[in-house]
C-alpha positions in Angstrom: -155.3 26.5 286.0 -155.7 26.6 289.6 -154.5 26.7 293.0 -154.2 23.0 294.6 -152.4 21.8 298.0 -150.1 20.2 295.8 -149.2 23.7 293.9 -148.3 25.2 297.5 -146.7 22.3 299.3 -144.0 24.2 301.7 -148.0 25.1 303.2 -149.5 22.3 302.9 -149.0 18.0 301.8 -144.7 19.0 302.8 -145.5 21.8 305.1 -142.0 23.3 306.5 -141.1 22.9 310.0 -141.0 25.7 312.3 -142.6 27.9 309.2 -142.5 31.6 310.6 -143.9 33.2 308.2 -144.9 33.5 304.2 -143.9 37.0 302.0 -146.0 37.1 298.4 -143.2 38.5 296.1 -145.4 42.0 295.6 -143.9 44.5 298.1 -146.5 47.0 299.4 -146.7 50.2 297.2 -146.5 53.4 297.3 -149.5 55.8 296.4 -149.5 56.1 292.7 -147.9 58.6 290.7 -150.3 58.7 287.7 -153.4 60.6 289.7 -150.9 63.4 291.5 -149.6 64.7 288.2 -152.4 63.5 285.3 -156.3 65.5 285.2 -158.3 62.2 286.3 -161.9 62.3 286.1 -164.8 59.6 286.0 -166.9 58.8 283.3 -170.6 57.0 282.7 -170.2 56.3 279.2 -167.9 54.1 277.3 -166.5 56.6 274.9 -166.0 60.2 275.8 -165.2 63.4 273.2 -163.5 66.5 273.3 -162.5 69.2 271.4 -160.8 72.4 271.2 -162.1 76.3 269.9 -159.5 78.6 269.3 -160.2 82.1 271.3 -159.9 85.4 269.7 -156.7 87.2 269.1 -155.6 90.3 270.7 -157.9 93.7 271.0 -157.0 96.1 268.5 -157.2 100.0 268.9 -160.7 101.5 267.3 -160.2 105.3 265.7 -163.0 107.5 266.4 -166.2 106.5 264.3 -164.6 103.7 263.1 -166.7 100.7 263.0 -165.5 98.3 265.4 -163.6 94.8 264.6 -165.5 91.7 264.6 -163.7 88.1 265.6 -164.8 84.8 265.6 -164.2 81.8 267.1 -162.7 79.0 265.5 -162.6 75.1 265.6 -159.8 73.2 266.9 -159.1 69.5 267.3 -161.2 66.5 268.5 -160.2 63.8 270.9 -161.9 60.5 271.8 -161.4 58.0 274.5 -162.6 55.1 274.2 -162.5 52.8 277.3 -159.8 49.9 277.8 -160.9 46.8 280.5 -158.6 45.2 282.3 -159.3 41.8 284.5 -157.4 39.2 285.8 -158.2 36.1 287.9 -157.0 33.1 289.9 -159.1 29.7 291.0 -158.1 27.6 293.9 -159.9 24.8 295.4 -161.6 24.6 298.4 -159.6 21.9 300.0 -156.6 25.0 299.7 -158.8 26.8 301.3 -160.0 25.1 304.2 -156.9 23.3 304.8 -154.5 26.6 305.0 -153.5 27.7 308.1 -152.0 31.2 307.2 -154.1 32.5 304.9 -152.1 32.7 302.0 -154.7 31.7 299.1 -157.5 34.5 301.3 -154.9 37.2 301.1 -154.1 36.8 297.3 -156.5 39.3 296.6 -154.2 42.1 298.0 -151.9 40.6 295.0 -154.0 40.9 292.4 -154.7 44.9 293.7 -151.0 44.7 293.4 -150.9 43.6 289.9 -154.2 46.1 288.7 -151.4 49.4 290.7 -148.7 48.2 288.5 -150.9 47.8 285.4 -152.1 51.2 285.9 -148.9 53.2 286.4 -147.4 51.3 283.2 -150.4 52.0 281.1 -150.4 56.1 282.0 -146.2 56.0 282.2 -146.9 55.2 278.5 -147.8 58.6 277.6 -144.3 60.2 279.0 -142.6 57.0 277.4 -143.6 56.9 273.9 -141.9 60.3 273.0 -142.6 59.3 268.9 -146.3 58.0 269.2 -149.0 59.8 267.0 -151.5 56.9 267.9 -154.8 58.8 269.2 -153.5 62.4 268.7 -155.9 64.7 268.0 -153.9 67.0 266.3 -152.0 64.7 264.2 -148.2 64.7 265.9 -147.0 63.2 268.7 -147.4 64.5 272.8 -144.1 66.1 272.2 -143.2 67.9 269.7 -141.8 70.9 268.1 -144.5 71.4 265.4 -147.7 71.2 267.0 -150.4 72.9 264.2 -152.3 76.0 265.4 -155.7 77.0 264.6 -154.7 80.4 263.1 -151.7 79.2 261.4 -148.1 78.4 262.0 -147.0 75.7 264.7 -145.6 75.6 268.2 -143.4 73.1 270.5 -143.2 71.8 273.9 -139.8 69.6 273.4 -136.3 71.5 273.4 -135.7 71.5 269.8 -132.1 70.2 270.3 -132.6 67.0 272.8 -130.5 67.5 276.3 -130.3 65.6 279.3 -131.0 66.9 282.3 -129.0 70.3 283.1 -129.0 74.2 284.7 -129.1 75.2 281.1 -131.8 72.6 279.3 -134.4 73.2 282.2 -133.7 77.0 281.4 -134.1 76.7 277.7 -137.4 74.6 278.6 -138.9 77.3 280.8 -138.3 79.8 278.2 -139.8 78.1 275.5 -142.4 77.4 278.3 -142.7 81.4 278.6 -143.2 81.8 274.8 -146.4 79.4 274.3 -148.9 81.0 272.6 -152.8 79.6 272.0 -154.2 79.7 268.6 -154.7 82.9 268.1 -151.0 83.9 268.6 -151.4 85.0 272.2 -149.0 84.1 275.0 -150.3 81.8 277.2 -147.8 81.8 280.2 -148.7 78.8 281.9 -146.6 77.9 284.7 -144.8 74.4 285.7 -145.2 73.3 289.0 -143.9 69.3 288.7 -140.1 68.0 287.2 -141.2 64.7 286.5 -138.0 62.5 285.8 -137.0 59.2 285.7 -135.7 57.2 289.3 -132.1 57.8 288.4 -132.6 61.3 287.9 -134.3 62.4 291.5 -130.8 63.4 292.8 -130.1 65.0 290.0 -133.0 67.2 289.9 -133.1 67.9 293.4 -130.2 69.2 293.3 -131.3 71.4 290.2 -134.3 72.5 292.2 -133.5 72.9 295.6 -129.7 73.8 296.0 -129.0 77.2 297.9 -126.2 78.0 295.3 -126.4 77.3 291.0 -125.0 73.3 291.3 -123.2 73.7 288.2 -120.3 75.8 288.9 -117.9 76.6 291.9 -118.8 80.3 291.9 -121.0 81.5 294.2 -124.3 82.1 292.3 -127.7 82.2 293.0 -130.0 79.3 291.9 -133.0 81.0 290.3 -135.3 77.8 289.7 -135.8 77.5 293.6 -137.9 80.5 292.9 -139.8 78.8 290.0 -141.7 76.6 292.9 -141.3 73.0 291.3 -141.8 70.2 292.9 -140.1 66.8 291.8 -141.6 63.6 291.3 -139.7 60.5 290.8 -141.4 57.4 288.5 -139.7 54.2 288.4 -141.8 53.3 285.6 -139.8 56.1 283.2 -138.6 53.5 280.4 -135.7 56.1 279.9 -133.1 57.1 282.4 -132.2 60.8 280.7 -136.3 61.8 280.1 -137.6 64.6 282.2 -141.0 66.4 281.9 -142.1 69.9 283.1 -146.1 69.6 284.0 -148.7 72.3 285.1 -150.6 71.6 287.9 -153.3 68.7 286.3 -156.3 71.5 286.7 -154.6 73.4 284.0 -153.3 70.5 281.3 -155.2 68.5 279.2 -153.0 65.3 279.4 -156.2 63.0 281.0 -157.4 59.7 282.3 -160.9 58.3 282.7 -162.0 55.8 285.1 -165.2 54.1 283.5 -164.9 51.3 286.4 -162.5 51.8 289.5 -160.8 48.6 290.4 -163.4 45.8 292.1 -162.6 42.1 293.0 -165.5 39.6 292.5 -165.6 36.0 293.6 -167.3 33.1 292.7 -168.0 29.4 293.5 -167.7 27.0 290.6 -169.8 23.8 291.7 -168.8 21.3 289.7 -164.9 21.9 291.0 -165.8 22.8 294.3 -163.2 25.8 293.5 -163.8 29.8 293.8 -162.6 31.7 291.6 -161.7 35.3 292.2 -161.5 38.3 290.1 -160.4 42.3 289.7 -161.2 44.3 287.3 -161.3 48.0 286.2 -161.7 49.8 283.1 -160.0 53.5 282.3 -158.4 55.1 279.4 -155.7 58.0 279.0 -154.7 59.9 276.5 -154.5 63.9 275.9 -156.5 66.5 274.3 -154.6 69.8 274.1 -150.3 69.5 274.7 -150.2 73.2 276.1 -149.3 72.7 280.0 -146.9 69.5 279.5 -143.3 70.1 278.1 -140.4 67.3 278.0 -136.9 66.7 276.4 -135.9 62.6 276.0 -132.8 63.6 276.8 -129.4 63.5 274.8 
């Protein structure tokens, strides 16, 4: 398939009089969401590992000329990400070429940049969207959960364990359960959120949670405690689900990753028997998550 005169003719063989001026149907976007809130990081190889070792538990007291007690560290889980590619094209012919006068078929690049964006945010809103998932889990349950397996026995959670929408009282449920994570060993962890991720539809919503003066949930006047929490919120159109929100740590401190194995190129090319050039981008990354300490979320009710 390819672009021909005949395929564009407002521009070209039936070009419209007085023509003013031509609009692809991709609007400009916005910086992307997926590297402000994710841990991204480049890789050389096409498959990278990880894994997790369990730190010791909590320093007992010694009695006097008591031998002392001896630890050891243990093995957690294992994660591998194995790269994805991603490539599309478009041909036109050179008579489209030569013959167009605003640069339409040049500038279709910039639309296929478009199209790699949107690919991209999709691909990594995945990970919020799939709440039930276990595909590429290294510990055997899904992102979210309220039974995530520890090393040194028992299990642990990072969704409310009763699903809520968005409210003054689920966001303070989530923070406490936030407050009592523990690491392998059994020892709080007290990691911090700094981002509310949530849907479009929720933005108001949230900001009102956030940054209100006065609790937004009752006429009384009553302090709002979570302006002291410092979150910031983030709105992602691509949230499949209106009622999802997500409470993140800062992406230096979760393990919820992507890796770029090939940042997004275009290549061209003339084919000689067609006198056509065909154009290309491509990229390759992959996402997925190797520890779910530092990410907390509730699909809503």
């Amino acid at each position: 398939m390819a672009t021909l005169r005949t395929t564009l003719p407002d521009l070209y063989l039936d070009r419209l009089a007085y023509l003013e001026d031509v609009l692809f149907d991709a609007m400009p976007l916005e910086d992307g969401v997926a590297p402000r809130i994710l841990k991204v990081r480049s890789t050389d190889k096409p498959i990278v590992r990880t894994t997790t070792v369990a730190s010791f538990g909590s320093v007992p007291i010694k009695v006097e000329g008591a031998n002392v007690t001896y630890d050891e560290l243990a093995m957690g889980f294992d994660k591998t990400y194995t790269v994805d590619t991603y490539e599309l094209a478009f041909r036109t012919s050179k008579e489209a070429l030569d013959d167009e006068q605003e640069e339409v078929v040049s500038d279709a690049a910039r639309a296929l940049g478009a199209s790699m964006t949107y690919s991209y945010e999709v691909d990594h809103a995945g990970l919020f969207n799939n709440f039930t998932s276990t595909t590429g889990s290294p510990d055997g349950v899904a992102l979210w959960s309220t039974a995530h397996p520890l090393v040194g026995g028992g299990t642990e959670q990072n969704i409310l364990t009763t699903a809520a929408d968005l409210s003054v009282s689920s966001l303070r449920d989530a923070l406490n359960d936030i407050a009592d994570t523990t690491d392998d060993a059994g020892k709080l962890l007290h990691w911090r959120p700094q981002i509310l991720l949530v849907s479009y539809e929720q933005k108001w919503l949230a900001d009102e949670l956030i940054h209100s003066t006065d609790r937004p949930d009752t006429a009384n006047r009553a302090l709002n405690a979570f302006r002291d929490e410092g979150l910031r919120v983030i709105a992602w159109p691509y949230l499949t689900d209106a009622d999802a929100w997500f409470l993140l740590a800062s992406p230096e401190v979760h393990n919820v990753r992507s890796y770029w194995r090939e940042r997004p190129n275009v290549m061209h090319d003339w084919d000689f028997e067609s006198s056509s050039m065909k154009v290309k981008i491509r990229a390759r990354w992959i996402r997925g998550w190797s520890d779910f300490r530092g990410v907390y979320g509730s699909p809503g009710a």
